[in-house]
C-alpha positions as CSV (number, residue, x, y, z in Angstrom):
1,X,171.1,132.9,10.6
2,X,169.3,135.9,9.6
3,X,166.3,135.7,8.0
4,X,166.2,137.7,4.5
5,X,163.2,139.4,3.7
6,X,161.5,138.8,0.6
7,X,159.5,141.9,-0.7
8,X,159.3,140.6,-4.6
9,X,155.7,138.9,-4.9
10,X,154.8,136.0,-8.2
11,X,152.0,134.7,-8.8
12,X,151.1,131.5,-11.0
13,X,148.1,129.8,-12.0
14,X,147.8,126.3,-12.4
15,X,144.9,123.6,-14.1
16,X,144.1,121.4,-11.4
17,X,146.3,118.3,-12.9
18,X,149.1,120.7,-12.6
19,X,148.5,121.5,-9.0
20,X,148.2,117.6,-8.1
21,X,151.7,117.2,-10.1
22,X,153.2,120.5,-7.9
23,X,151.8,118.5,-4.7
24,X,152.5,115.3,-5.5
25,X,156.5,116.4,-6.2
26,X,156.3,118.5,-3.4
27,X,155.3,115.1,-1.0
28,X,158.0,113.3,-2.7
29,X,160.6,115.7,-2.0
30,X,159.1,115.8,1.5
31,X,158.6,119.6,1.3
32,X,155.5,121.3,2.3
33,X,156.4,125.1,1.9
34,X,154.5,125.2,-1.5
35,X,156.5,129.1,-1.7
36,X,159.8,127.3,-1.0
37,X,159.9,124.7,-3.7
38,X,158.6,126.8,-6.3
39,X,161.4,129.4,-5.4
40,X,163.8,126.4,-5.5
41,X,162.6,125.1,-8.9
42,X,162.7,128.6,-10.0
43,X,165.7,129.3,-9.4
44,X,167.8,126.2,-9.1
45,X,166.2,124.9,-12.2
46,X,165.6,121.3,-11.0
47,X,166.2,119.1,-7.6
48,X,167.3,115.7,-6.6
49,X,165.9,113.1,-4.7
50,X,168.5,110.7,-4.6
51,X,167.8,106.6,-4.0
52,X,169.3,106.9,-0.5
53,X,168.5,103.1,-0.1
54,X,170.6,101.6,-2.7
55,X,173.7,103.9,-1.6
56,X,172.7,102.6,2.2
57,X,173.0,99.1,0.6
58,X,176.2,99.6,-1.2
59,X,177.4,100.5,2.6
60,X,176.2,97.5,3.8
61,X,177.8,95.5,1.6
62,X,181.2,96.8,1.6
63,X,181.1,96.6,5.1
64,X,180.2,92.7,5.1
65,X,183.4,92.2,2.4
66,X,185.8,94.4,5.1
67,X,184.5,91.7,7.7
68,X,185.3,89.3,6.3
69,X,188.7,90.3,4.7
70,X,189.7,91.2,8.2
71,X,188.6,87.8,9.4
72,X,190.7,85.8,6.6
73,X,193.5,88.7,7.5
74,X,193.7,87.8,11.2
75,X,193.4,83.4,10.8
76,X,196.7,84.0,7.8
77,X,198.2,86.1,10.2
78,X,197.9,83.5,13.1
79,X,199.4,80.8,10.4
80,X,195.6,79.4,9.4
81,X,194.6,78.9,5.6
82,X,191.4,79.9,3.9
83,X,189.1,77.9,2.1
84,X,188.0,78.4,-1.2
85,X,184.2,78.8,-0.3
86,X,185.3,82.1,1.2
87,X,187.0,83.5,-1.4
88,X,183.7,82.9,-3.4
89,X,181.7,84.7,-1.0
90,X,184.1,88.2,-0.9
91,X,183.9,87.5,-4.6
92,X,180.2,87.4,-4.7
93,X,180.2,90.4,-2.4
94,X,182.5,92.3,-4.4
95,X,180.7,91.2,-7.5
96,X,177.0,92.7,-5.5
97,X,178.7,96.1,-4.7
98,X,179.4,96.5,-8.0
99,X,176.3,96.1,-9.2
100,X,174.6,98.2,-6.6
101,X,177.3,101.3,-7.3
102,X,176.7,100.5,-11.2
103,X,172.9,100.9,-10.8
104,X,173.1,104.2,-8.7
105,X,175.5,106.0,-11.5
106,X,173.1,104.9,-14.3
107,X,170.6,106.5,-12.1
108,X,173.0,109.6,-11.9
109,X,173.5,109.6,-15.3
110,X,169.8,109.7,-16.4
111,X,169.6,113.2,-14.0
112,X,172.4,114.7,-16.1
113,X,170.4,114.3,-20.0
């Protein structure tokens, strides 16, 4: 990728509480070009830093409930039962995803106002 050449040059000035906000988002974002994410602010307008952790958990959990459909799938298909404290726990599951995914979008949603 070829690197473009900037030749335009902009220069701010900032109160020191200012600068400590401009580093502090910078080490948040996990950016240290100080050029770069003032040139992305500047033009982009805004950025996200989105609460990989709770979408990692949401993962998690859907992966548990596929489990353990799969397990209930296979003993039904080999002419077992299920019991009912299963069912409560796919429900329980289903019931923690939901909140999870519901949390993230009303994180989602605050970005958007």
């Amino acid at each position: 990728m070829k690197k473009e050449k900037r030749t335009i040059h902009h220069s701010i000035k900032m109160t020191p509480e200012e600068d400590a906000l401009l580093q502090q988002r910078m080490q948040n974002f996990g950016i240290n070009n100080q050029s770069a994410f003032i040139r992305k602010m500047a033009l982009n307008g805004y950025m996200l830093n989105l609460d990989l952790p709770m979408i990692k958990e949401a993962v998690h959990l859907t992966g548990r409930l596929g489990n353990n459909v799969n397990q209930i799938a296979h003993r039904l298909h080999e002419g077992g039962s299920i019991y009912e404290t299963e069912m409560d726990e796919i429900l329980e599951e289903q019931r923690k995803i939901r909140s999870t995914l519901d949390s993230i979008l009303i994180q989602l949603e605050r970005i958007g106002k």
